[in-house]
mmCIF file of the N, C-alpha and C atoms, coordinates in Angstrom:
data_MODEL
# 
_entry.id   MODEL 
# 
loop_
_atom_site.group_PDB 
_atom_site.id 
_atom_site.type_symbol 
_atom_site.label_atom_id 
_atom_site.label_alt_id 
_atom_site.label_comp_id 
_atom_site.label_asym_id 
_atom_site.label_entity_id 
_atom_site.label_seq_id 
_atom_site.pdbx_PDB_ins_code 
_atom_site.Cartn_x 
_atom_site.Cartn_y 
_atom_site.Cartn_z 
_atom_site.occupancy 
_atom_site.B_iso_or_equiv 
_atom_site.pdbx_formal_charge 
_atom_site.auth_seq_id 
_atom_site.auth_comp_id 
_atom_site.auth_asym_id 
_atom_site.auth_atom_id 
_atom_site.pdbx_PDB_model_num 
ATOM 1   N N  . UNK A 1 1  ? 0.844   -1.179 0.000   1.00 0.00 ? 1  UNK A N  1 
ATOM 2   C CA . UNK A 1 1  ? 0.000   0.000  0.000   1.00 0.00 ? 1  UNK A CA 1 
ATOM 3   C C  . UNK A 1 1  ? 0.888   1.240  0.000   1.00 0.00 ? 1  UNK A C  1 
ATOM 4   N N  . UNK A 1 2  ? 0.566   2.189  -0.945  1.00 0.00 ? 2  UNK A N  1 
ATOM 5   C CA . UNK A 1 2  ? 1.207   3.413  -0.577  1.00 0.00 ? 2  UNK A CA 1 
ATOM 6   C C  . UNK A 1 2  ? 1.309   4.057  0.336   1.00 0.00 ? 2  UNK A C  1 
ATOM 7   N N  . UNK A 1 3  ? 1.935   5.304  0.496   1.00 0.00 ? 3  UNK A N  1 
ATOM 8   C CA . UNK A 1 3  ? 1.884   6.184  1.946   1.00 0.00 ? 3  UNK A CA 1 
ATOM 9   C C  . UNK A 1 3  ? 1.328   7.300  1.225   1.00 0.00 ? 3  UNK A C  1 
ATOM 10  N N  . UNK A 1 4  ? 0.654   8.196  1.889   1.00 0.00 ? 4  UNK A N  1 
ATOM 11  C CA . UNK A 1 4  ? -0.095  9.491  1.392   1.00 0.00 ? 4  UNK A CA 1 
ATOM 12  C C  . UNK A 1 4  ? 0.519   10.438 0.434   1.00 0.00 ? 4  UNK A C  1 
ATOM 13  N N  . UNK A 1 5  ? 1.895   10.450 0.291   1.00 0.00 ? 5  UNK A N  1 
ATOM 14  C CA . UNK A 1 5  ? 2.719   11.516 -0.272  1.00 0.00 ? 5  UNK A CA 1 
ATOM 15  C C  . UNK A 1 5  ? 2.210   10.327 -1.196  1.00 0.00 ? 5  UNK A C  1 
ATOM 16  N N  . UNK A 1 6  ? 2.992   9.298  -1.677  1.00 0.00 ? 6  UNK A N  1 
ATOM 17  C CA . UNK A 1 6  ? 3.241   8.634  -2.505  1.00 0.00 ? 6  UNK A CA 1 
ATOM 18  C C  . UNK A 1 6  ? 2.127   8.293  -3.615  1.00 0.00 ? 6  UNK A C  1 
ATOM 19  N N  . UNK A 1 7  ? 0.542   8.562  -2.800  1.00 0.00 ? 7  UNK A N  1 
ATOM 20  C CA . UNK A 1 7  ? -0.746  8.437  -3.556  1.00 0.00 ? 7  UNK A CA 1 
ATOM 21  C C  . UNK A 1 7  ? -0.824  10.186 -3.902  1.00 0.00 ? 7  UNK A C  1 
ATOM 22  N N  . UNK A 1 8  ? -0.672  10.977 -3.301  1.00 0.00 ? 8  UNK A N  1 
ATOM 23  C CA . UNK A 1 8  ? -1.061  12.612 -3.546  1.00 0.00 ? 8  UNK A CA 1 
ATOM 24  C C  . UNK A 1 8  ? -0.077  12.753 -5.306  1.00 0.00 ? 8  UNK A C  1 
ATOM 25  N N  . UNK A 1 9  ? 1.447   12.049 -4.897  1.00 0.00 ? 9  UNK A N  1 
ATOM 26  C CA . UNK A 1 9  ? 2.374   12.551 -6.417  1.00 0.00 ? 9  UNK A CA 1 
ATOM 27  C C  . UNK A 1 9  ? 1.465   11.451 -7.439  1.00 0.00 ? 9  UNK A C  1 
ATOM 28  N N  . UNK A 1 10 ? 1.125   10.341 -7.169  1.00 0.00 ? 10 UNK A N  1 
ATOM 29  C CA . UNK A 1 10 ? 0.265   9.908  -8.346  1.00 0.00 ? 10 UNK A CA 1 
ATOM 30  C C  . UNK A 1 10 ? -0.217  10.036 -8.878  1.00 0.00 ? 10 UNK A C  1 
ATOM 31  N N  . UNK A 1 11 ? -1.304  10.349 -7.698  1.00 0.00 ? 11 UNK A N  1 
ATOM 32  C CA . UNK A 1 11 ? -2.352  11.441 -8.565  1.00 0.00 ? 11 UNK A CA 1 
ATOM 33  C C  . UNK A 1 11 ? -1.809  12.632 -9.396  1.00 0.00 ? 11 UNK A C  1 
ATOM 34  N N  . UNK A 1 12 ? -1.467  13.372 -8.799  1.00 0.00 ? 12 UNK A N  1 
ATOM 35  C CA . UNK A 1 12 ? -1.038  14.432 -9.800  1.00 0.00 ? 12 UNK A CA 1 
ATOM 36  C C  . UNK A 1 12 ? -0.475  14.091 -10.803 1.00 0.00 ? 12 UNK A C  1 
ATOM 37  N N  . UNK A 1 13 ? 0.864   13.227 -10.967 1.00 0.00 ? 13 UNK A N  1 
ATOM 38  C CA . UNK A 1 13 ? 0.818   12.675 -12.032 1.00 0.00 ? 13 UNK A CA 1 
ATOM 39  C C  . UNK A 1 13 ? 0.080   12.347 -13.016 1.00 0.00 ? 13 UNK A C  1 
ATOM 40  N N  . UNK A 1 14 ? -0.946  11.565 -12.567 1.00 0.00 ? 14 UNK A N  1 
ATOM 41  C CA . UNK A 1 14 ? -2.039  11.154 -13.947 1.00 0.00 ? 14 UNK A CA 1 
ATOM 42  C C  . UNK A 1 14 ? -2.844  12.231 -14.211 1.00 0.00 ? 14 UNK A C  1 
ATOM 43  N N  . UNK A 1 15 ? -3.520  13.455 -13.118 1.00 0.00 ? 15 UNK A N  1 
ATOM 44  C CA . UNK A 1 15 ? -3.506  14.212 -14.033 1.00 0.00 ? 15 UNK A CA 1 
ATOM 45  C C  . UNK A 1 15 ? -3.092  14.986 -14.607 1.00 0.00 ? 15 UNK A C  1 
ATOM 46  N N  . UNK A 1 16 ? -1.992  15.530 -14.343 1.00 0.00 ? 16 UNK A N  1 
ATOM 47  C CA . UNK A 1 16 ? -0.779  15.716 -15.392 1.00 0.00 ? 16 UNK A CA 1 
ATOM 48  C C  . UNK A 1 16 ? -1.158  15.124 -17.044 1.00 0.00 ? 16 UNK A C  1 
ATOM 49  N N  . UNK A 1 17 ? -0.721  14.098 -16.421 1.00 0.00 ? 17 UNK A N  1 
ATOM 50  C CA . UNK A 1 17 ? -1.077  13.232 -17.554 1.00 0.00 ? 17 UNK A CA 1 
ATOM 51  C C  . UNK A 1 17 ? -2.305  13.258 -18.467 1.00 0.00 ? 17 UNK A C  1 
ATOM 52  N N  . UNK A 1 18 ? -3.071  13.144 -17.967 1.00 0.00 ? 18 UNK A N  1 
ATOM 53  C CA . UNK A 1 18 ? -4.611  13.208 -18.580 1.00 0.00 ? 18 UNK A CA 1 
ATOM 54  C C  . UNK A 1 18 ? -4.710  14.730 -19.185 1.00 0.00 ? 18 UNK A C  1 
ATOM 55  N N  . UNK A 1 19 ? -4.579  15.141 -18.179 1.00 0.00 ? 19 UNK A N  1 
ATOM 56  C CA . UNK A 1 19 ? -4.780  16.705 -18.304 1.00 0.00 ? 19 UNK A CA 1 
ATOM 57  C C  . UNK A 1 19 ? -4.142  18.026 -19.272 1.00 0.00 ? 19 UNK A C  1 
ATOM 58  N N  . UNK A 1 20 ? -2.951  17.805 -18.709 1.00 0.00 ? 20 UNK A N  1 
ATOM 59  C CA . UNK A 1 20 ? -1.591  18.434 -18.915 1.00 0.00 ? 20 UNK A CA 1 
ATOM 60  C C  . UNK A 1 20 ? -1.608  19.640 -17.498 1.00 0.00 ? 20 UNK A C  1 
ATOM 61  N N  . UNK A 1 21 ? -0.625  20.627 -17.638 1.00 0.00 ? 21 UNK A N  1 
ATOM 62  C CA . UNK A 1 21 ? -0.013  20.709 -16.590 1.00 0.00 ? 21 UNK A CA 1 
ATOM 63  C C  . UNK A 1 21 ? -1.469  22.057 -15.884 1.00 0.00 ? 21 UNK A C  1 
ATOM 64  N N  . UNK A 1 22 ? -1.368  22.704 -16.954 1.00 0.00 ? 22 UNK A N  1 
ATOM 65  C CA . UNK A 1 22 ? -2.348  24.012 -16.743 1.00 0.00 ? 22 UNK A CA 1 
ATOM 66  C C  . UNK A 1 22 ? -3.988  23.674 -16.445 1.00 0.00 ? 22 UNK A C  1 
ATOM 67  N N  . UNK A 1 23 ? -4.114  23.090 -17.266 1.00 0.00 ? 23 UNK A N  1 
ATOM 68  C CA . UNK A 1 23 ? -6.132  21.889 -16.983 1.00 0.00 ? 23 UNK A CA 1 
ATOM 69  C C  . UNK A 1 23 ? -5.971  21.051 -15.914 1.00 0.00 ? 23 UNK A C  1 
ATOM 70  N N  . UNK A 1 24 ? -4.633  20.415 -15.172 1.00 0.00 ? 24 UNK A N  1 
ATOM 71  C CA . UNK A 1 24 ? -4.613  19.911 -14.158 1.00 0.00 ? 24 UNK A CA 1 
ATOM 72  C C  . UNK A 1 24 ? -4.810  20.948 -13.154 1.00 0.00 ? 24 UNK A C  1 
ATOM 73  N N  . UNK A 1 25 ? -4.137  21.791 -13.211 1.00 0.00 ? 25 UNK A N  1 
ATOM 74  C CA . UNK A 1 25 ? -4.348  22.729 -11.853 1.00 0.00 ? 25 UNK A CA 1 
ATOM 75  C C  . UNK A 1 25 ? -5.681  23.708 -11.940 1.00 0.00 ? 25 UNK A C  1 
ATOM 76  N N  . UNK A 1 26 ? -6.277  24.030 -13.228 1.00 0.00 ? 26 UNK A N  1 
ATOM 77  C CA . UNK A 1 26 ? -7.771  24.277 -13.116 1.00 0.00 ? 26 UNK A CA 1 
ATOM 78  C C  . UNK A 1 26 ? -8.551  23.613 -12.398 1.00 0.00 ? 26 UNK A C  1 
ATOM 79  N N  . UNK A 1 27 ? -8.657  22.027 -12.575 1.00 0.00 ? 27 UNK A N  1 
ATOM 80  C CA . UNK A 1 27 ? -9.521  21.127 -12.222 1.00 0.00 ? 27 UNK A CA 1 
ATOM 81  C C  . UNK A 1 27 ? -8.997  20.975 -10.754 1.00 0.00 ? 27 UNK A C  1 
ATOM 82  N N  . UNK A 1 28 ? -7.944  21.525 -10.272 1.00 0.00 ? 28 UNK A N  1 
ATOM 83  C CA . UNK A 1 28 ? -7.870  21.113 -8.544  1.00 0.00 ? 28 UNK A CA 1 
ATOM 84  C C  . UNK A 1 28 ? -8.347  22.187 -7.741  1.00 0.00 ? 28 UNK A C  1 
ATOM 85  N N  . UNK A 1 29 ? -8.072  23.449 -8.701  1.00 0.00 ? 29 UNK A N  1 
ATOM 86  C CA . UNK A 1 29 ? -9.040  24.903 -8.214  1.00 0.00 ? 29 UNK A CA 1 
ATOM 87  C C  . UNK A 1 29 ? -10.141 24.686 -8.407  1.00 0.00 ? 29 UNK A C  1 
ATOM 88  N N  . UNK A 1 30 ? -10.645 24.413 -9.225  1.00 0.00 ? 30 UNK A N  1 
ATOM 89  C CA . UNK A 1 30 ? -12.477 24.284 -9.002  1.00 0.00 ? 30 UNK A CA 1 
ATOM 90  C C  . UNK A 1 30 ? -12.953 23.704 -8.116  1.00 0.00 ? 30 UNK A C  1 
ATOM 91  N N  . UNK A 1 31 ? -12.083 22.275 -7.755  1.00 0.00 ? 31 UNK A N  1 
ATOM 92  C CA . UNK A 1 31 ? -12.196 21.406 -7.033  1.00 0.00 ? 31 UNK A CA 1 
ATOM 93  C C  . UNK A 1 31 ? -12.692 21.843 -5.415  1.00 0.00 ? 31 UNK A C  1 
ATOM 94  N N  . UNK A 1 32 ? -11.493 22.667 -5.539  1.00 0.00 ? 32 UNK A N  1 
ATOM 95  C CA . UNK A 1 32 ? -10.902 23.549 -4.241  1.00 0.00 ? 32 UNK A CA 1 
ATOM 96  C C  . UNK A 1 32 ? -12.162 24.225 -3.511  1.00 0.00 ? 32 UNK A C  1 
ATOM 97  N N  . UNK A 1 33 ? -12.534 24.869 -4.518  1.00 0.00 ? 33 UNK A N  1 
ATOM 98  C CA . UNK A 1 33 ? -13.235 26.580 -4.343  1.00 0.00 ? 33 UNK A CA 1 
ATOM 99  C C  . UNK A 1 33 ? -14.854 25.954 -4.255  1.00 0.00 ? 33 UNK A C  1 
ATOM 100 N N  . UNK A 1 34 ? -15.343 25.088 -5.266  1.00 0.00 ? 34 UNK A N  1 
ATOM 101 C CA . UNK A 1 34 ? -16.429 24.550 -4.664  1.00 0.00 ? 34 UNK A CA 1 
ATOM 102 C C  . UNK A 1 34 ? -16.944 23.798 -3.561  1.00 0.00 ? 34 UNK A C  1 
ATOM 103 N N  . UNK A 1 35 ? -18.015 23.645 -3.715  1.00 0.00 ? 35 UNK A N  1 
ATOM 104 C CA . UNK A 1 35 ? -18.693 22.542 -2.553  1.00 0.00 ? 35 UNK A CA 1 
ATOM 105 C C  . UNK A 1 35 ? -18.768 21.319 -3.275  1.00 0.00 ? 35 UNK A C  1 
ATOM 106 N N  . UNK A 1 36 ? -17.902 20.304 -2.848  1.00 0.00 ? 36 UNK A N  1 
ATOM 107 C CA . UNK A 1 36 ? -17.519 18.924 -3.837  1.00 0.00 ? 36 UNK A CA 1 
ATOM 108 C C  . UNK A 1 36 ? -17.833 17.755 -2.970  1.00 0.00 ? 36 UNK A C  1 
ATOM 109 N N  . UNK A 1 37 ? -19.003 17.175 -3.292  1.00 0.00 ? 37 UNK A N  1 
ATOM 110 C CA . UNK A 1 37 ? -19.663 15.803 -2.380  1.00 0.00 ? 37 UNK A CA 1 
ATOM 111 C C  . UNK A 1 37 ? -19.022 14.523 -3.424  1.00 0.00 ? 37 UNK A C  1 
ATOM 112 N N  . UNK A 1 38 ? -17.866 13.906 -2.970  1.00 0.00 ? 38 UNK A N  1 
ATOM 113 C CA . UNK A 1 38 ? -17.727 13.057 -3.943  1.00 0.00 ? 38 UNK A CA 1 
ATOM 114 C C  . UNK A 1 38 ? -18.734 11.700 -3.851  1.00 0.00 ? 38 UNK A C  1 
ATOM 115 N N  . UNK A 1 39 ? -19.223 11.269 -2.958  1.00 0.00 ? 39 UNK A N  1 
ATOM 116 C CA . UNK A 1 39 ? -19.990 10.441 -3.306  1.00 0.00 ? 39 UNK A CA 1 
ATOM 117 C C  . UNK A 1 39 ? -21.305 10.539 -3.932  1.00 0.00 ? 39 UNK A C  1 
ATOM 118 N N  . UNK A 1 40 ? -21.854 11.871 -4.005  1.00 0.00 ? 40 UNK A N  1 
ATOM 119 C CA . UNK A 1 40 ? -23.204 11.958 -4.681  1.00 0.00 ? 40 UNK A CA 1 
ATOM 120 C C  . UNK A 1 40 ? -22.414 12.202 -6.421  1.00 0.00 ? 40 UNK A C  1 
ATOM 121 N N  . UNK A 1 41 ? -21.438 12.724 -6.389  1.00 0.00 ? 41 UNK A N  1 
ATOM 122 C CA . UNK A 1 41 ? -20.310 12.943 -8.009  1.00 0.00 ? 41 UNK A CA 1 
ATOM 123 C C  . UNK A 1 41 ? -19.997 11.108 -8.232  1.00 0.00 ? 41 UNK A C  1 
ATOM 124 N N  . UNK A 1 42 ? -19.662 10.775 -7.672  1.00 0.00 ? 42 UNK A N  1 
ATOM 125 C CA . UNK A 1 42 ? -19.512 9.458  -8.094  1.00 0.00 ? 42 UNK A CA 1 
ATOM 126 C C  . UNK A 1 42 ? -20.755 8.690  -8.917  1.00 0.00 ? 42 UNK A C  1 
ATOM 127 N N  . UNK A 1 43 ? -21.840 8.930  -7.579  1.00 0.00 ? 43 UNK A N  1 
ATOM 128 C CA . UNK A 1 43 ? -23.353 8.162  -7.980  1.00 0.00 ? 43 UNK A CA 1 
ATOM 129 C C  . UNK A 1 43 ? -23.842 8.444  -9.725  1.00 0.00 ? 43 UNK A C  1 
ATOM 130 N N  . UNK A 1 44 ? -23.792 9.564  -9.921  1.00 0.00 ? 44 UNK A N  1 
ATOM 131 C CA . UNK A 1 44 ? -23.879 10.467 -11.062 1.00 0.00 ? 44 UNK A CA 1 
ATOM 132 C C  . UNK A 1 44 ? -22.794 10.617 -12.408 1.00 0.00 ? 44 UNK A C  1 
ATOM 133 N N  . UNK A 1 45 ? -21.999 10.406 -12.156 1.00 0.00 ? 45 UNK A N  1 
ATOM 134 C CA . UNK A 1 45 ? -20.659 10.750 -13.132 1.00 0.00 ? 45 UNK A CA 1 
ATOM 135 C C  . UNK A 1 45 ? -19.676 9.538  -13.512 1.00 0.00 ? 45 UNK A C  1 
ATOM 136 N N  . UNK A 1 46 ? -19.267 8.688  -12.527 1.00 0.00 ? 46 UNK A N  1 
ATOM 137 C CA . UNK A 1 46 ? -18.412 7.284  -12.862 1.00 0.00 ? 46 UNK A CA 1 
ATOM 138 C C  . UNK A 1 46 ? -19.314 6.420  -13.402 1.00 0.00 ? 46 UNK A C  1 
ATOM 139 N N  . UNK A 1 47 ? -18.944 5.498  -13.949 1.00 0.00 ? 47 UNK A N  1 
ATOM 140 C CA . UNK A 1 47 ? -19.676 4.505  -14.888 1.00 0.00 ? 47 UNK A CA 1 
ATOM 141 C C  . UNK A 1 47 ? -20.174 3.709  -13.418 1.00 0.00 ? 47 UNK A C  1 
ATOM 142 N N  . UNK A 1 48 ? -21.426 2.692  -14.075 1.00 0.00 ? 48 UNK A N  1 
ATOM 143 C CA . UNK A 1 48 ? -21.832 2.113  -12.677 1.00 0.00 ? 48 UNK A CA 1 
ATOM 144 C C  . UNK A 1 48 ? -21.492 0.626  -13.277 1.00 0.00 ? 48 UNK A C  1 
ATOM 145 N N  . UNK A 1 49 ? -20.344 0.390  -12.135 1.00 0.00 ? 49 UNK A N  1 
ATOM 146 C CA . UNK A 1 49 ? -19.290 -0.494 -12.293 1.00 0.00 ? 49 UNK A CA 1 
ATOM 147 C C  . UNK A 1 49 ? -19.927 -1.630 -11.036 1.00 0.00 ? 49 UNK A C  1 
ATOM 148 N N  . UNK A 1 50 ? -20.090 -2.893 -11.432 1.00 0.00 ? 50 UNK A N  1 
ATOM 149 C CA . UNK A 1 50 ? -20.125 -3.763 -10.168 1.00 0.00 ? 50 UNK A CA 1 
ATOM 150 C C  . UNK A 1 50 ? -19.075 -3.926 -9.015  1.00 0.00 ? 50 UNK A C  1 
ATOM 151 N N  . UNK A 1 51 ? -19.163 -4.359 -8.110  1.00 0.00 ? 51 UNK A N  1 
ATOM 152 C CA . UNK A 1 51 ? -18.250 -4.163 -7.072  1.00 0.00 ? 51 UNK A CA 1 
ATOM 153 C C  . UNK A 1 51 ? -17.493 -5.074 -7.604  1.00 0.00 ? 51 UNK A C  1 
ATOM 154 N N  . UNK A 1 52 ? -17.479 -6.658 -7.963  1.00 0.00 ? 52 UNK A N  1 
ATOM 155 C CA . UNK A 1 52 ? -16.727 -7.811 -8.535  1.00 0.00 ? 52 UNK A CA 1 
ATOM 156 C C  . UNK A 1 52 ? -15.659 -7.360 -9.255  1.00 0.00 ? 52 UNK A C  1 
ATOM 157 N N  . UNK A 1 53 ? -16.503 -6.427 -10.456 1.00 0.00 ? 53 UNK A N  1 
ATOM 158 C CA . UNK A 1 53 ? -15.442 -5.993 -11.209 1.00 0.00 ? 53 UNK A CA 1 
ATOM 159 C C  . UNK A 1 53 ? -14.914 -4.685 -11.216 1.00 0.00 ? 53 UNK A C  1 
ATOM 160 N N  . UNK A 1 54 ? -15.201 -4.248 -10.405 1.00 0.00 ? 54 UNK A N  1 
ATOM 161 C CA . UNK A 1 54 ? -14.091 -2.754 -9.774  1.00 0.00 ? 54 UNK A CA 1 
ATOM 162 C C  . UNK A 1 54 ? -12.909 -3.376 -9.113  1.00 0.00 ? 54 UNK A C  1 
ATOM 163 N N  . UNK A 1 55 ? -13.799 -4.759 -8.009  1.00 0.00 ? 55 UNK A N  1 
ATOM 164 C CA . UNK A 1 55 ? -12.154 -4.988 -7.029  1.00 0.00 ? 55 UNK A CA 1 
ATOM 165 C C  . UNK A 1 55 ? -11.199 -5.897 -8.186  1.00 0.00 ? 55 UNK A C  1 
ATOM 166 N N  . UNK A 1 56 ? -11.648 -6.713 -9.386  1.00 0.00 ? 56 UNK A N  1 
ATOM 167 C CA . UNK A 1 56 ? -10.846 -7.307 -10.389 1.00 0.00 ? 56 UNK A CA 1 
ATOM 168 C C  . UNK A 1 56 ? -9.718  -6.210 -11.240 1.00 0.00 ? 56 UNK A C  1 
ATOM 169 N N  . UNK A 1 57 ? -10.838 -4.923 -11.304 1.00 0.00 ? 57 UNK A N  1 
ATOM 170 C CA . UNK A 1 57 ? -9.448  -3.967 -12.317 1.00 0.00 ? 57 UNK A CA 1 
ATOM 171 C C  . UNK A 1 57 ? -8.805  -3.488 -11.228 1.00 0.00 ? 57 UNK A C  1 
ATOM 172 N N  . UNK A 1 58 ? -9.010  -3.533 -10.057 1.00 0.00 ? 58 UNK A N  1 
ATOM 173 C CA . UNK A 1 58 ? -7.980  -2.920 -8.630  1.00 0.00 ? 58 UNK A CA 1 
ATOM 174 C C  . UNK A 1 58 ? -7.230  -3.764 -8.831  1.00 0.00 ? 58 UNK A C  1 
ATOM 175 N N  . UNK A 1 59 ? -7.537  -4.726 -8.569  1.00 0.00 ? 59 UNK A N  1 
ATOM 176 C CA . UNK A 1 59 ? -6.037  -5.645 -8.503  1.00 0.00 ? 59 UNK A CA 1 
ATOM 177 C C  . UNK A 1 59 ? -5.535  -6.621 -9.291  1.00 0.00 ? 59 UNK A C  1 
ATOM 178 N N  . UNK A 1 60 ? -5.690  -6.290 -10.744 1.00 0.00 ? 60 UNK A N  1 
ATOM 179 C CA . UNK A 1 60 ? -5.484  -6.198 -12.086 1.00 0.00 ? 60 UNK A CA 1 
ATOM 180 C C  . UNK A 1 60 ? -3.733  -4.628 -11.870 1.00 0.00 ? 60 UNK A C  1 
ATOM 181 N N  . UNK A 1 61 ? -4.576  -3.629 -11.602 1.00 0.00 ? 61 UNK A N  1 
ATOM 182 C CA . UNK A 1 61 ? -3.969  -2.557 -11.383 1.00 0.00 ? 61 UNK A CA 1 
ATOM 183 C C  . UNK A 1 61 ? -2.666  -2.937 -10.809 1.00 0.00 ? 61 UNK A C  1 
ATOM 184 N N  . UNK A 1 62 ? -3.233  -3.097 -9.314  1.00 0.00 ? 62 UNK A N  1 
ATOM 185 C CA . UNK A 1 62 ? -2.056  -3.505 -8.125  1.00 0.00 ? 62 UNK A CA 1 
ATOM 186 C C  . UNK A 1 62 ? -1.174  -4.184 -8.710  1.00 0.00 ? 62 UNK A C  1 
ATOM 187 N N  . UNK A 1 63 ? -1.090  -5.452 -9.682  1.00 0.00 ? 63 UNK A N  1 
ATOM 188 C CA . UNK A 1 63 ? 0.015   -6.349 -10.340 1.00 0.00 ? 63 UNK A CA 1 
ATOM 189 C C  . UNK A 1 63 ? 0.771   -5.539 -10.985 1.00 0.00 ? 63 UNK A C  1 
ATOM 190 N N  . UNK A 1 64 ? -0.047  -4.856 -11.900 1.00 0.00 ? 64 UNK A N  1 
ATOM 191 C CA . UNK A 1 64 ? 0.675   -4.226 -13.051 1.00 0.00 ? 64 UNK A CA 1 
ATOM 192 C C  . UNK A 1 64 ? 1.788   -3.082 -12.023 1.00 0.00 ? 64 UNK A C  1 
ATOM 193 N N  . UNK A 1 65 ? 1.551   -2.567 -11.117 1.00 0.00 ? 65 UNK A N  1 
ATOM 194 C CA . UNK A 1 65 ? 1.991   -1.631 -10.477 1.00 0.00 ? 65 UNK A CA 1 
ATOM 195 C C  . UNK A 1 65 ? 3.271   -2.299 -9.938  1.00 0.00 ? 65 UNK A C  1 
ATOM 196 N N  . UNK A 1 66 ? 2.797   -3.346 -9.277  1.00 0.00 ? 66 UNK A N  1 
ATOM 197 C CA . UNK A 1 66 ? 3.918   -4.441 -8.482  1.00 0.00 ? 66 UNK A CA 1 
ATOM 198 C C  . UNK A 1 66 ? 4.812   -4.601 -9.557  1.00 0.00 ? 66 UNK A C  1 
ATOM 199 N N  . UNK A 1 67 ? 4.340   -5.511 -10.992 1.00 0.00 ? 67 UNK A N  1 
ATOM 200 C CA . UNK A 1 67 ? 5.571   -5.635 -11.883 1.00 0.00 ? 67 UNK A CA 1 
ATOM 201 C C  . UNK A 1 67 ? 6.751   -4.542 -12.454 1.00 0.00 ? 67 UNK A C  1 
ATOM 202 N N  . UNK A 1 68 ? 5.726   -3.281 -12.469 1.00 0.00 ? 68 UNK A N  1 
ATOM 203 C CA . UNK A 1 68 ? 6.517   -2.240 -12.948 1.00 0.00 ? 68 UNK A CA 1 
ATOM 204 C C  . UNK A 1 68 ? 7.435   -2.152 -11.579 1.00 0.00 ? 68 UNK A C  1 
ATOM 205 N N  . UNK A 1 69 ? 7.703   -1.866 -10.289 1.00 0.00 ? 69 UNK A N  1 
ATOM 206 C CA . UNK A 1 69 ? 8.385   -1.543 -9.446  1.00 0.00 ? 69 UNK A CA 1 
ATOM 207 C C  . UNK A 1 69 ? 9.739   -2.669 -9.324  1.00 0.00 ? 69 UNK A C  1 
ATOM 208 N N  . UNK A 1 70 ? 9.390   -4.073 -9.884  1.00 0.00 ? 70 UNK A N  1 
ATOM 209 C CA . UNK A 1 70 ? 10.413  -5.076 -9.390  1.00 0.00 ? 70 UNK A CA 1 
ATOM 210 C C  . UNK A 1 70 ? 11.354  -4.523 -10.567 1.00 0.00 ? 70 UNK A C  1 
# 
């Protein structure tokens, strides 16, 4: 499991990534400045994923993560 720094640079990373550098830091100010309920944003906005196969691409993920580090 990560440690908090180590999940906070990830994140940013991907959105970095996704984003690029300037739309990443928009999207953490909006983030910021609004009133942000992530679980009613989730209910509404993420695909509605079964639990089976959310915890399968988690740790689908987790391997791929593990192999890249060895």
């Amino acid at each position: 499991m990560r440690t908090e720094a180590e999940l906070r640079s990830a994140g940013m990373h991907a959105l970095i990534s996704a984003l690029g550098l300037v739309e990443a830091e928009r999207f953490l100010m909006a983030v910021s400045r609004e009133s942000f309920d992530y679980t009613e944003w989730r209910r509404h906005h993420l695909p509605l994923i079964p639990l089976e196969e959310l915890a399968r691409l988690a740790n689908l993920e987790a391997e791929r993560l593990q192999d890249h580090r060895s």
